[in-house]
Every structure is written in C-alpha cells, then in structure tokens.
N, C-alpha and C positions, 0 to 999 in steps of 0.2 A: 504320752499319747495325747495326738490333739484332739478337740472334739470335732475337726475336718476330717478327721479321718474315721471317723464311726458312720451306718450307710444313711442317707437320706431321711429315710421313716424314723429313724432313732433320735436322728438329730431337733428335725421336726417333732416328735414328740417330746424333748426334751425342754425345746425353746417354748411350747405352747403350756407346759407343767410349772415353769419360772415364771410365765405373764399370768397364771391362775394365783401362783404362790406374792406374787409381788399383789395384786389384785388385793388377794386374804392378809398382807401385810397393810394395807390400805384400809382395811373394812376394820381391823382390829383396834389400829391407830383411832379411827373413827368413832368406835364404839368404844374406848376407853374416852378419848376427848368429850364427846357426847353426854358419858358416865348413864349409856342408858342402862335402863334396869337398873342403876344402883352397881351397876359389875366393877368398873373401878374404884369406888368405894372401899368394895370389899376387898377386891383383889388388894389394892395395898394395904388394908388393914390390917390382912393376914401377917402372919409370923414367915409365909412362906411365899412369899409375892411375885420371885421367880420364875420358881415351878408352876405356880400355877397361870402367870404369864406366860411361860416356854409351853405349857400343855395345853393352852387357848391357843396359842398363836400355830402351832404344829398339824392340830386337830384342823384345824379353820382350813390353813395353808393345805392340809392333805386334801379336804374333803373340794375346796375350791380347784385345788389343780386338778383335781379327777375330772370333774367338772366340763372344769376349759380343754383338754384333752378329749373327751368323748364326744364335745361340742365339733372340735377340730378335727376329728376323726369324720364324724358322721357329715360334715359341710365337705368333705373333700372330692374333687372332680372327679368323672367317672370319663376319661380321654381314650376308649375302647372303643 
C-alpha cells in the first residue's frame, strides 16, 4: 500500500506529523548539544542512556507533531 493511495486529509496530516516530528528531532539534538539544564549530562551518565534518550526524544516528537498538526489544521482554507 502506497501512501498515494490513502485520501488527501490523511496524507496531509501525515506529512505535517513528520515536519513536527523532524522539528522535535532538531530541538532535541539541540538541547543535548547545548547540555542545557545539565540534561545530557545526566542522560549519559545514566546506566540507561537509551531509554531515557528513546523516551525524550518520543515524548518531544509526540507532543511537537500534535502541535504542527492542529497548527495545520486550524490554518487551512475555507474554499466554500
């Protein structure tokens, strides 16, 4: 199944949920390089630097793609 063949609104929200989620892969990158707060510090200090990487970056990427999604939603033309 291609993603051409899923309907318009689907697709479009799909494409607006990656540019949220790539966004939050960017902010993360960011804020590890940055080392604000001290967060990569700790994150790799830890035993489990992973997970707690995979659960930063997940949360971020969720709560950013929501985001860019209701942004994209709510901005869209009203051609009626």
């Amino acid at each position: 199944m291609s993603i051409y063949s899923l309907p318009l609104l689907v697709r479009f929200l799909i494409r607006h949920a990656a540019i949220g989620f790539g966004i939050a892969l960017l902010f993360v990158g960011l804020l590890l390089a940055f080392d604000i707060g001290g967060i990569a510090t700790l994150i790799f200090a830890s035993s489990s630097a992973i997970l707690a990487l995979s659960v930063l970056t997940f949360s971020v990427g969720l709560t950013f793609s929501s985001v860019q999604m209701g942004f994209a939603v709510m901005f869209l033309r009203d051609d009626s």
